[in-house]
C-alpha positions as CSV (number, residue, x, y, z in Angstrom):
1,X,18.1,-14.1,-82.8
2,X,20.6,-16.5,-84.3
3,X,24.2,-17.1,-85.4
4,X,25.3,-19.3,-88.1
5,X,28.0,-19.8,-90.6
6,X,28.0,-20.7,-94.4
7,X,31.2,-22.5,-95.1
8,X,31.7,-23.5,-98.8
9,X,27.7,-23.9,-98.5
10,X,27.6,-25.9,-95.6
11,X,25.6,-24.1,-92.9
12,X,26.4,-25.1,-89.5
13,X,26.4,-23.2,-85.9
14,X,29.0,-20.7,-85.1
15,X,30.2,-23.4,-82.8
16,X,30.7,-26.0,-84.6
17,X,32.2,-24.0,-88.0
18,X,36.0,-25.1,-88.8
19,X,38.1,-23.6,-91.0
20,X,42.0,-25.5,-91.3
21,X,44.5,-23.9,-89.3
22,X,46.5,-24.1,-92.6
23,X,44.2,-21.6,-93.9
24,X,46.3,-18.7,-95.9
25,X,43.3,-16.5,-94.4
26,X,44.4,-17.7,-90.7
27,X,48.0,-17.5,-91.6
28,X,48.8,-14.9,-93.7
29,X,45.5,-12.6,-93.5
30,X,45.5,-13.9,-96.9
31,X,41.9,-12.9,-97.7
32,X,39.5,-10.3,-99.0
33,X,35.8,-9.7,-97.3
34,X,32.6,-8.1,-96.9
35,X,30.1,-6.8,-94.6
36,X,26.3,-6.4,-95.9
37,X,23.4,-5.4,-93.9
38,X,19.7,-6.2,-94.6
39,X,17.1,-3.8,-94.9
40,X,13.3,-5.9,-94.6
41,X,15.5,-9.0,-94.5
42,X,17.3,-8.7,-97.7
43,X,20.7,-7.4,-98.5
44,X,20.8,-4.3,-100.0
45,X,23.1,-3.5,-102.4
46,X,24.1,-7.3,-102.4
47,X,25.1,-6.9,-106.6
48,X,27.4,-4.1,-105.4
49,X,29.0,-5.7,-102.5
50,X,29.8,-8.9,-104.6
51,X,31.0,-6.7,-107.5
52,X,33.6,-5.2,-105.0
53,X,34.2,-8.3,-103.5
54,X,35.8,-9.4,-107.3
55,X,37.8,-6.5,-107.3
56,X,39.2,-6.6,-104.3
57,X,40.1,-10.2,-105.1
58,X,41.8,-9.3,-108.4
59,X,44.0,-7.0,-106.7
60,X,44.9,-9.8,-104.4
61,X,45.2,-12.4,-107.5
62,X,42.6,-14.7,-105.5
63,X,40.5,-16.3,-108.0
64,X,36.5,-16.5,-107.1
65,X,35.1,-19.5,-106.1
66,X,31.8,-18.9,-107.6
67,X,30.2,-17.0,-109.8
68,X,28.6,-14.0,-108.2
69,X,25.0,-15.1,-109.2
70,X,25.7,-18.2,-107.1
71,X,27.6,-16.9,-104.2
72,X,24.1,-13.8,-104.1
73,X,22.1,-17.1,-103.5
74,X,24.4,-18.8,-101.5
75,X,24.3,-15.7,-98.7
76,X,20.6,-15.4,-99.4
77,X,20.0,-19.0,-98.0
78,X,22.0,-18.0,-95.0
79,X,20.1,-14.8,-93.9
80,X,16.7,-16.9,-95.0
81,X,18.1,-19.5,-92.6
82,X,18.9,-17.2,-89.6
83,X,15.7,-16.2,-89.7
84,X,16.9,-12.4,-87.8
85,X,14.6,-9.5,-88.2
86,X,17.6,-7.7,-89.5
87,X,21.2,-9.2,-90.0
88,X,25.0,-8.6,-91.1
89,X,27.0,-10.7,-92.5
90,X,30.4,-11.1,-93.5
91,X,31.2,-12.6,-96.8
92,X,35.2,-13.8,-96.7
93,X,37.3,-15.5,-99.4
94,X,40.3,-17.4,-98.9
95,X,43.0,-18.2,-101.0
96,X,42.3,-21.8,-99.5
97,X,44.9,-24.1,-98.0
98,X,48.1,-25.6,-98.6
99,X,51.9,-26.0,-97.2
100,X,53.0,-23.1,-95.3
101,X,54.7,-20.6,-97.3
102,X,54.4,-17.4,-98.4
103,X,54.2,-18.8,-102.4
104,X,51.2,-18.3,-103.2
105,X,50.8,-20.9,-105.4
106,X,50.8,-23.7,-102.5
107,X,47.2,-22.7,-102.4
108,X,44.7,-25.5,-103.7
109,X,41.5,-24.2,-103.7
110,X,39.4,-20.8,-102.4
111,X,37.8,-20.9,-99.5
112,X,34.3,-19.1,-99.2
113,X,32.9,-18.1,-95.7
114,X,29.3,-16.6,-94.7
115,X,28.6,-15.7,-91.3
116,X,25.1,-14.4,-90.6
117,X,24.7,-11.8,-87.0
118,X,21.5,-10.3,-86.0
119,X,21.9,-6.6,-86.5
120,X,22.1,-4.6,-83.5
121,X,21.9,-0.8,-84.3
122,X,23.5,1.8,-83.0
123,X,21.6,4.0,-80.6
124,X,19.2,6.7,-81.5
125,X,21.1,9.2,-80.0
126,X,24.2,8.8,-82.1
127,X,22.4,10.0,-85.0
128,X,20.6,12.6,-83.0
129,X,23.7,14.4,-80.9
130,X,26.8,12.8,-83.3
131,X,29.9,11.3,-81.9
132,X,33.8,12.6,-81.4
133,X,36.4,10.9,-83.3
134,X,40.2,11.5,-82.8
135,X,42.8,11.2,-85.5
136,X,45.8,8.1,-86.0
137,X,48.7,9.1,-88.5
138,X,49.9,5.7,-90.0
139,X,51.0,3.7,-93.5
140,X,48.6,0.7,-93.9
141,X,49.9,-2.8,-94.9
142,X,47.8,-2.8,-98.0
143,X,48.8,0.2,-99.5
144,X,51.5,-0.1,-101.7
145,X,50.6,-3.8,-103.2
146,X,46.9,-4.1,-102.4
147,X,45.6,-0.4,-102.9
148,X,41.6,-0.6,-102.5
149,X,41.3,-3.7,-101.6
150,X,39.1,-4.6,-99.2
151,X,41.7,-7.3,-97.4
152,X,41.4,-9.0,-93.4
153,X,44.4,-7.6,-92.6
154,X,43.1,-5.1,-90.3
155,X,45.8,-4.7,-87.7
156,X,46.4,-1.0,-88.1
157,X,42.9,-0.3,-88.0
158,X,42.4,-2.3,-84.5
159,X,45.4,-0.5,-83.2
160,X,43.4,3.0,-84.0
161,X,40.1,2.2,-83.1
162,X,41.8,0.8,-79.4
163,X,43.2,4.3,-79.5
164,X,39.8,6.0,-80.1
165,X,38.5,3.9,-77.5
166,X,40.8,5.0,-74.7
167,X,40.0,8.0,-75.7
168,X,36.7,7.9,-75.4
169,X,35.3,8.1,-78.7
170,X,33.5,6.5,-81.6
171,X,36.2,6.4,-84.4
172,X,39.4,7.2,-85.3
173,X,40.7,9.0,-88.7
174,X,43.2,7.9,-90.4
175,X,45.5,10.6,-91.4
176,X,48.1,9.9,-94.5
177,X,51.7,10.8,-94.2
178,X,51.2,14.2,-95.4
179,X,48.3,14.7,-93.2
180,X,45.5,14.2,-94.8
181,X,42.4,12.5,-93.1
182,X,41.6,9.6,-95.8
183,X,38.8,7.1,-94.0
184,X,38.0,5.8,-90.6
185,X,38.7,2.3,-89.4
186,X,35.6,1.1,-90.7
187,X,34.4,4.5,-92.4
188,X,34.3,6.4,-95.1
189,X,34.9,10.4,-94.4
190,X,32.9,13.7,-95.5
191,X,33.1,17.4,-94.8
192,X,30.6,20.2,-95.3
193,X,31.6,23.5,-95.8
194,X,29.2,26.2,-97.0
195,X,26.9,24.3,-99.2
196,X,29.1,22.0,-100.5
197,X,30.0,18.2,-99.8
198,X,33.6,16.9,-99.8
199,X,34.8,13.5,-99.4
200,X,38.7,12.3,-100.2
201,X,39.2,10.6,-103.7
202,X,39.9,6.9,-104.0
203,X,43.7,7.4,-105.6
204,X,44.4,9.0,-102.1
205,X,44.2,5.3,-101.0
206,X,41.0,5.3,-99.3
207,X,38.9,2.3,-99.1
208,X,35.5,3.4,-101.5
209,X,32.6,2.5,-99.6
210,X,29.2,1.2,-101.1
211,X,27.5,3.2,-98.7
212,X,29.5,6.2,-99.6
213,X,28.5,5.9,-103.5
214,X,24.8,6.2,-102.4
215,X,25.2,9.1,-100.3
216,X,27.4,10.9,-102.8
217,X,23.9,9.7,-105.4
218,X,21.8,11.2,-102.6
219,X,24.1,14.5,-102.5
220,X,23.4,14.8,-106.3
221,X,19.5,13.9,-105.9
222,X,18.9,17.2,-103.5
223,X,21.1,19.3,-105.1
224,X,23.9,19.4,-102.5
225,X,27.4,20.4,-104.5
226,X,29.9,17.7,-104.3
227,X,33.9,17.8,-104.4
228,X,35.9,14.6,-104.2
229,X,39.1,15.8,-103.2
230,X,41.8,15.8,-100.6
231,X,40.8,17.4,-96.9
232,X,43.5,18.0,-94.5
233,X,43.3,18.0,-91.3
234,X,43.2,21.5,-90.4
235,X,40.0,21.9,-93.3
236,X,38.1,19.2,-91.8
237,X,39.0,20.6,-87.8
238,X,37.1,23.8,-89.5
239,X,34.5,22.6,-91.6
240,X,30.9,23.3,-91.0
241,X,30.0,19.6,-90.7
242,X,31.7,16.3,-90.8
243,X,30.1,12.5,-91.1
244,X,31.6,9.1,-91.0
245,X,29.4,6.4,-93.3
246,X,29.5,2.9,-93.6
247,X,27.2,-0.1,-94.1
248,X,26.0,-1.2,-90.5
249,X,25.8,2.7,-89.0
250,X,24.8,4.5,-92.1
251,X,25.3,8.5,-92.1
252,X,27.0,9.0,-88.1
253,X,27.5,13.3,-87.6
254,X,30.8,14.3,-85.8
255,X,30.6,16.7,-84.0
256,X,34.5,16.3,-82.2
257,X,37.7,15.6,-84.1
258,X,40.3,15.4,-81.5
259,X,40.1,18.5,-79.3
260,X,38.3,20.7,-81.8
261,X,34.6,21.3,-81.6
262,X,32.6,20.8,-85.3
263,X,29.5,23.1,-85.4
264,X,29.1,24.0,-81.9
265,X,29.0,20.4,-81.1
266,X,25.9,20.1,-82.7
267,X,24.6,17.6,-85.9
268,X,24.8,20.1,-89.0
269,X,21.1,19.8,-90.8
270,X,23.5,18.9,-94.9
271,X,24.1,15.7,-92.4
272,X,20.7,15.1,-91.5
273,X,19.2,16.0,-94.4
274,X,20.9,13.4,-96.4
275,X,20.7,10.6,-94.0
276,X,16.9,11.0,-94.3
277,X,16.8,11.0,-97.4
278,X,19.1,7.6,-97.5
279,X,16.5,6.2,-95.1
280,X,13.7,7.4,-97.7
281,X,16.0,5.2,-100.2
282,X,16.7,1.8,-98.6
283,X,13.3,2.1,-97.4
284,X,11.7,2.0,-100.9
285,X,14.7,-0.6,-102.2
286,X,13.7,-3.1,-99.6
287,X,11.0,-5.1,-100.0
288,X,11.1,-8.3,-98.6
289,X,12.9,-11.4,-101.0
290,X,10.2,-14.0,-101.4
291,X,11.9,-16.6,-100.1
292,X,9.6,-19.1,-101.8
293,X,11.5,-18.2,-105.1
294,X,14.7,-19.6,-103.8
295,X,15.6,-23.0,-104.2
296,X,16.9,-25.1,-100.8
């Protein structure tokens, strides 16, 4: 199982990676990432996960420092040169270094970042008997400048998910200042009620998740009805089911939100059903690259 890191190409050992301590990332949290998983050894949704990657950078005014069919083969070298059965890896951009100052335009130049983990899934019995969550009320940073972005700032969400922690459980929700549960830490958030599948909408200021635009596809593929619309707390304390999704843990059942039991504190079989059926998916979507094909 090995480590590594891809910086502006240059693959090196975790240990011996350097990034300037004038870095507006290191600074300022002045940066916008990633996180991919591999499925056979290659990345899935990789086009995806790059295309947000742009956005997110936009919204951030960070120019990219390559073009995404060059940065796709860039992070393909470094999972073909960890050689992992499975990995994750965390694609970062920089807005590069300079003098200090919050002027963005001391930046020179972008700074791209690859580091490549061997995946380490979550237990089976997650999936099979589902996890408790609790819930964190907050205003994030981001979400008045940098709404959707997908930036490193994640202070707020360290602060919950140490909260959840000491409390024992797998995630926390983050509730808007009405209320409203919008996402987890790391997480994107659905209900089940009846028949039908809800899931907050991205103006609410969520964070849209790759993985939670292939399970709203998978939704549509088996006929499950879908909503995208706000859930407040009390609704998603009563619903039938609730999920958290996200790239390295896929489709996770909840069956706690704080105090309040969800389905008899038993996995709901809309969750199940579509997490199989998003296993059925990746599974046909990944064959193994031929690494032959790609030039060293």
């Amino acid at each position: 199982m090995t480590r590594l890191a891809s910086i502006d190409g240059v693959i090196s050992k975790p240990e011996e990676a350097k990034v300037s301590v004038y870095d507006r990332g290191f600074l300022y949290g002045d940066s916008v990432f990633e996180t991919i998983r591999t499925y056979a050894g290659e990345p899935f949704a990789l086009d995806e996960h790059l295309a947000r990657l742009e956005r997110s950078a936009a919204r951030v005014a960070i120019t990219p420092p390559l073009p995404r069919v060059d940065f796709a083969l860039e992070i393909r070298r470094a999972i073909r040169a960890a050689r992992n059965p499975e990995s994750y890896v965390r694609v970062m951009i920089t807005r590069g270094t300079g003098p200090m100052g919050l002027d963005t335009g001391l930046a020179e130049q972008a700074l791209r970042v690859v580091l490549v983990e061997p995946l380490q899934s979550l237990p089976a019995t997650v999936y099979r008997d589902g996890v408790s969550v609790i819930t964190f009320k907050t205003r994030r940073a981001a979400d008045e400048v940098a709404q959707g972005a997908k930036v490193s700032n994640y202070l707020t969400s360290m602060m919950a998910l140490k909260e959840a922690r000491a409390a024992g459980a797998h995630e926390a929700l983050i509730l808007d200042g009405s209320g409203d549960v919008l996402e987890g830490t790391t997480s994107n958030v659905f209900i089940v009620e009846g028949a039908t599948l809800s899931t907050p909408p991205e103006e609410a200021g969520i964070l849209v998740g790759i993985t939670r635009a292939h399970v709203l596809e998978t939704a549509h593929e088996l006929g499950v009805a879908v909503k995208i619309e706000r859930l407040p707390l009390d609704r998603v304390r009563r619903a039938d089911e609730v999920f958290i999704t996200s790239t390295l843990r896929e489709i996770v059942p909840v069956i706690q939100v704080d105090a309040q039991p969800i389905g008899g504190h038993v996995p709901g079989r809309t969750t199940h059903a579509i997490h199989a059926a998003f296993r059925r998916k990746v599974g046909l979507a990944a064959e193994p690259l031929p690494w032959e094909q790609i030039r060293d």
